[in-house]
DRENDO-1510 file (C-alpha; in Angstrom, 1 decimal, always signed):
<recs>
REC; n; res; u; v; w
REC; 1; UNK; +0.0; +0.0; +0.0 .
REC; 2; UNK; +3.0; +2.2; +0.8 .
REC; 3; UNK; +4.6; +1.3; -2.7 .
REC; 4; UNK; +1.3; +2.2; -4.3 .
REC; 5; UNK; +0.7; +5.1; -2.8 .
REC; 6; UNK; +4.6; +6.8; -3.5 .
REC; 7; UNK; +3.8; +5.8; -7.6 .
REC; 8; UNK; +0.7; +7.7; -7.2 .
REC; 9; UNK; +2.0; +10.7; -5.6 .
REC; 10; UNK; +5.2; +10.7; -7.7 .
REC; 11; UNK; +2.9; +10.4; -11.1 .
REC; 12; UNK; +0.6; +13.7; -9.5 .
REC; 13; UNK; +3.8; +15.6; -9.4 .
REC; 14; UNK; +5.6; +15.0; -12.5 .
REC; 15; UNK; +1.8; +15.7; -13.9 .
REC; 16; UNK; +1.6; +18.8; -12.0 .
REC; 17; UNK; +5.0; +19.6; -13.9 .
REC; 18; UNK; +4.2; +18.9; -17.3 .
REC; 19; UNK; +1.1; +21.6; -16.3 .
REC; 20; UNK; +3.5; +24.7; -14.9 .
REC; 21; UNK; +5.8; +24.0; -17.6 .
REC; 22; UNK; +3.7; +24.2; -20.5 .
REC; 23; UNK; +1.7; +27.2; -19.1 .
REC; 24; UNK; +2.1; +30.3; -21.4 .
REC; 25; UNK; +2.9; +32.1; -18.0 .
REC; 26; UNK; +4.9; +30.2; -16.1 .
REC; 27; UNK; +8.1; +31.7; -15.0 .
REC; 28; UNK; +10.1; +28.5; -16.3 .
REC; 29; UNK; +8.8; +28.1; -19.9 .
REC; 30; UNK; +11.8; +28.8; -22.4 .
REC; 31; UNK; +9.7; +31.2; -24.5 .
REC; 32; UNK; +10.6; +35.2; -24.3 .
REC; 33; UNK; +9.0; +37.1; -22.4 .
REC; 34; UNK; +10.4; +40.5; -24.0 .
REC; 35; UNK; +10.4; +44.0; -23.1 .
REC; 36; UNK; +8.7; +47.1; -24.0 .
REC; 37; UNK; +10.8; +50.7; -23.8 .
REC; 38; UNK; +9.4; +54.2; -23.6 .
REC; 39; UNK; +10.1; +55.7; -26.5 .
REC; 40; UNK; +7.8; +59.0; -26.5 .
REC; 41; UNK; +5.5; +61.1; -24.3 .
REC; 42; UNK; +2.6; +62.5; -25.7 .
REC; 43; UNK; +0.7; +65.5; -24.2 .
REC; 44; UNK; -1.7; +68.6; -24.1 .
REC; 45; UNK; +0.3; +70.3; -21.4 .
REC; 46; UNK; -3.4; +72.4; -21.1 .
REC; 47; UNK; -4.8; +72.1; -17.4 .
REC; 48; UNK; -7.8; +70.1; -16.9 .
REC; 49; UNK; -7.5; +68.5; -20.5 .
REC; 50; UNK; -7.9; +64.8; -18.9 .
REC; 51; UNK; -5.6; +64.1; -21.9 .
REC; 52; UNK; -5.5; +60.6; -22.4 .
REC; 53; UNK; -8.2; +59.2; -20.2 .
REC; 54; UNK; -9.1; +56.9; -23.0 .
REC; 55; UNK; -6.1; +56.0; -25.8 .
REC; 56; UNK; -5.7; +52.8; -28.2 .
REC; 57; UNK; -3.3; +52.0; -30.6 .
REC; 58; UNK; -3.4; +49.9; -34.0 .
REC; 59; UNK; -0.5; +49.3; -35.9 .
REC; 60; UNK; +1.0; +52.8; -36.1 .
REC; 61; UNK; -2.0; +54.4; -35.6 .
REC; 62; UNK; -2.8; +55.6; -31.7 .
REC; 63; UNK; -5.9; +57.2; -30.7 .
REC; 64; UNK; -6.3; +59.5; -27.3 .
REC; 65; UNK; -9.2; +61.4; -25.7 .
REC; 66; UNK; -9.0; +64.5; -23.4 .
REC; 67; UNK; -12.4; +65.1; -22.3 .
REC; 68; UNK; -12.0; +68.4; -20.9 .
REC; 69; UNK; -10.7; +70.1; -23.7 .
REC; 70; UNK; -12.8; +73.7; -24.0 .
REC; 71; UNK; -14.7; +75.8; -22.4 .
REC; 72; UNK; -17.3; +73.4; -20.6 .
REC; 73; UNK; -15.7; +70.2; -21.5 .
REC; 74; UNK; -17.0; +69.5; -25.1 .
REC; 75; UNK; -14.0; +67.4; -25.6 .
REC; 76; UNK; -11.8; +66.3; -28.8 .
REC; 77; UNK; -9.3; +63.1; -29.9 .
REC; 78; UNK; -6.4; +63.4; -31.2 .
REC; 79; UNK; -4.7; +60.7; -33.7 .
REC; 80; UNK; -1.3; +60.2; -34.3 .
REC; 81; UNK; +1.0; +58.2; -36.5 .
REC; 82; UNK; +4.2; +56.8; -36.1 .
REC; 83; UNK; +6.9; +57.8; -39.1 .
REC; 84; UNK; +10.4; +58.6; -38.6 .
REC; 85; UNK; +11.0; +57.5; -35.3 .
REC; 86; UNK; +8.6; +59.7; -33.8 .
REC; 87; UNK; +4.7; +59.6; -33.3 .
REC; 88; UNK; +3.2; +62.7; -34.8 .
REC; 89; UNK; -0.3; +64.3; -34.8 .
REC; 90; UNK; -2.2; +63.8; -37.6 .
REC; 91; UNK; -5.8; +64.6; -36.8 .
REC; 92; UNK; -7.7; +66.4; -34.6 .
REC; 93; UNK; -11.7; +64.7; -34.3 .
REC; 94; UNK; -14.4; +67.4; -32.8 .
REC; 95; UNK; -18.0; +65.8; -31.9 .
REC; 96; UNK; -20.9; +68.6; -31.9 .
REC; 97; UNK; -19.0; +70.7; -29.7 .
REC; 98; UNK; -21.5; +71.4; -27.2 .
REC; 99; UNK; -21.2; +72.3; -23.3 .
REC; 100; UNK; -20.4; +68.8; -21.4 .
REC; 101; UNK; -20.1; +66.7; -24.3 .
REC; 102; UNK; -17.7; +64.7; -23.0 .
REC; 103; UNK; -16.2; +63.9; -26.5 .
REC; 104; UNK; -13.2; +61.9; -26.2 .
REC; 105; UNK; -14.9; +59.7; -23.1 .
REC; 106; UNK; -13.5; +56.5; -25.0 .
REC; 107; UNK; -11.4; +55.6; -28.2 .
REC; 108; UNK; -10.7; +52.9; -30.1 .
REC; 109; UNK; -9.4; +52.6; -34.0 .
REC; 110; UNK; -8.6; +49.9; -36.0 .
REC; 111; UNK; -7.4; +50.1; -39.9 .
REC; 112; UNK; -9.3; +52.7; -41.6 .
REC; 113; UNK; -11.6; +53.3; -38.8 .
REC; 114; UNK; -11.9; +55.1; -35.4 .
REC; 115; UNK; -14.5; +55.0; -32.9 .
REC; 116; UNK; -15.0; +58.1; -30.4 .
REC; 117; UNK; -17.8; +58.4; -27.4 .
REC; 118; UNK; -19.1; +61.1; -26.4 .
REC; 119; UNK; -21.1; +60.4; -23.1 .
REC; 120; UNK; -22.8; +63.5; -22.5 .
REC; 121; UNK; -23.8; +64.0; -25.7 .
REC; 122; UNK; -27.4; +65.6; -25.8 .
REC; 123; UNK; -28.8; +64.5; -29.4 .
REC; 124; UNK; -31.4; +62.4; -28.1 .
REC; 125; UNK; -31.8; +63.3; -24.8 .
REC; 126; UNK; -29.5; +65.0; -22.2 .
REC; 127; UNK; -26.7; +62.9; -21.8 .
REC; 128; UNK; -27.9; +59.8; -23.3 .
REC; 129; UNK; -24.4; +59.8; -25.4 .
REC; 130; UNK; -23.4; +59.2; -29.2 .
REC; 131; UNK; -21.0; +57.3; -30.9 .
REC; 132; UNK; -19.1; +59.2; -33.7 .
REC; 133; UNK; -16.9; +56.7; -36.4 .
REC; 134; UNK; -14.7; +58.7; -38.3 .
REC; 135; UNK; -13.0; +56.7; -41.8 .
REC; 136; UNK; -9.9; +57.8; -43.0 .
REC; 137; UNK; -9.6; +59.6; -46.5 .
REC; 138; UNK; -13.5; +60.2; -46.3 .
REC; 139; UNK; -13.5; +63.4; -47.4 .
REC; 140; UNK; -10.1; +63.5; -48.8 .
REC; 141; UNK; -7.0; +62.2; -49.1 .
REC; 142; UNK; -5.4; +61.4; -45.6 .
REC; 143; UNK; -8.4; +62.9; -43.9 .
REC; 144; UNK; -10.4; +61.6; -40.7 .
REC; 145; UNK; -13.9; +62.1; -41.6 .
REC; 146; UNK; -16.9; +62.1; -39.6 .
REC; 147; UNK; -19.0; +59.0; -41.4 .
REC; 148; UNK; -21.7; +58.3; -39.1 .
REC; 149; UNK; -23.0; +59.7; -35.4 .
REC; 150; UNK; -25.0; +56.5; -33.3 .
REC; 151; UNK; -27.2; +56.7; -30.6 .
REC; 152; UNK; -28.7; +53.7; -28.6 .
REC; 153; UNK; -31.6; +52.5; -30.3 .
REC; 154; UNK; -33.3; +52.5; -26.6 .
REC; 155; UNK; -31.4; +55.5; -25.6 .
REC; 156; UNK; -32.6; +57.9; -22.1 .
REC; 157; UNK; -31.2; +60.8; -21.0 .
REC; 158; UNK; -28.2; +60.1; -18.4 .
REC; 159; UNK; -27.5; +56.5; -20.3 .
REC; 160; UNK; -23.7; +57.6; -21.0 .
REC; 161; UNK; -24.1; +55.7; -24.6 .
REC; 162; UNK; -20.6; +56.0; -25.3 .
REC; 163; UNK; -18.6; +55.2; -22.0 .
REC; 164; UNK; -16.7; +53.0; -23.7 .
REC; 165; UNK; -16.3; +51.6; -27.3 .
REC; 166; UNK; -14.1; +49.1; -29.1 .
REC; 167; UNK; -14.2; +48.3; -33.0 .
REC; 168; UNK; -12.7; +45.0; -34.7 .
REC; 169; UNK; -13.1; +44.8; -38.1 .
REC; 170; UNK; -17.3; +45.5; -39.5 .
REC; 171; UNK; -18.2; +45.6; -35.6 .
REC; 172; UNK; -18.2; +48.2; -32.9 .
REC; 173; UNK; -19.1; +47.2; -29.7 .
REC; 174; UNK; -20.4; +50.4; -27.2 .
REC; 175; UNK; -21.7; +50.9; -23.9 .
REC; 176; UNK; -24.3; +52.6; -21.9 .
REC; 177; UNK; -23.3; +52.2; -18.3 .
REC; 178; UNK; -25.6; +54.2; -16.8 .
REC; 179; UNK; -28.7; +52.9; -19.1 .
REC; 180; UNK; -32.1; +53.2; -17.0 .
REC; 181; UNK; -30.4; +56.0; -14.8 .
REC; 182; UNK; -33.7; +56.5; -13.0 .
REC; 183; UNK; -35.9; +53.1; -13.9 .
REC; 184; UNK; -37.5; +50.8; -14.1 .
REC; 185; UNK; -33.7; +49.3; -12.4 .
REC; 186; UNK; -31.6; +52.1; -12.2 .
REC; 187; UNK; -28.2; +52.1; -13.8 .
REC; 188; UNK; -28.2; +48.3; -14.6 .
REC; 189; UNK; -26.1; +49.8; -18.2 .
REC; 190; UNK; -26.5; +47.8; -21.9 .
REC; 191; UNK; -24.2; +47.0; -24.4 .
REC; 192; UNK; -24.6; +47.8; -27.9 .
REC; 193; UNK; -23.1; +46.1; -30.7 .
REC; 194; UNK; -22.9; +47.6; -34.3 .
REC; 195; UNK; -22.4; +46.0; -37.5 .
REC; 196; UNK; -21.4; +48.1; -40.9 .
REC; 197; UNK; -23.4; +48.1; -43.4 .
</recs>
């Protein structure tokens, strides 16, 4: 019984092992880990700008928010490319450009294509949010342009449609955290996913 039970403990722990040496994360897998390296900072140097409270990058293509750019926070994004060494501004994006607008709350670009919220945006209802998707060269050659504003389908004010967005390929994916701010189950938030056409 002895003899039996030292094979079985010796075959858990070679098992166990085989498991933490073929996990991607294990500190004794052989693969690199590598490194990454600051190679640039990028700022408004504006007070109260919230500069990059949202940012995503795509190739060499990044995107950043600053919500609290303007007089009352109507908000812009800011893309940049990478050429030369050195990551450069290329476009500035603008939502309506109304008090509290919040443009810039999230960011996300991918190819082509980049995704902006704008949680206190007022178009359907005080700040139910929008979603603006901007293409690149619509509009002109290595321009940003605006090609479609989104609200939620369902959208109330205080929803916050917007909050936060991500786009992969024909889909966007955006929330509304604070969807049914008052009722019938207050801030229980949706998720919206959009499809091009």
């Amino acid at each position: 019984m002895t003899d039996t039970f030292k094979k079985i403990t010796s075959l858990l722990l070679f098992a166990l092992l085989a498991i933490i040496l073929v996990m991607p994360d294990s500190p004794f897998t052989k693969a690199a880990v590598g490194t990454r390296t600051e190679t640039q900072k990028v700022d408004s140097g504006a007070l109260l700008d919230f500069f990059a409270g949202s940012t995503d990058v795509d190739g060499t293509l990044a995107i950043t928010g600053a919500i609290g750019v303007g007089a009352n926070d109507t908000g812009e994004a800011y893309i940049y490319e990478y050429s030369g060494g050195t990551w450069g501004l290329i476009k500035t994006l603008t939502g309506d450009g109304t008090d509290y607008e919040f443009f810039g709350s999230s960011v996300a670009i991918d190819g082509n294509y980049a995704v902006v919220g704008a949680r206190g945006n007022d178009t359907l209802a005080d700040d139910a949010g929008a979603v603006f998707i901007f293409e690149k060269d619509y509009g002109g050659a290595d321009n940003w342009g605006l090609r479609a504003k989104k609200t939620a389908s369902n959208g109330t004010s205080e929803d916050g449609f917007g909050g936060s967005v991500d786009i992969s390929g024909d889909y966007i994916i955006a929330s509304a955290p604070s969807h049914y701010f008052f009722d019938p189950v207050p801030n229980t938030g949706q998720a919206y996913i959009l499809k091009k056409d």
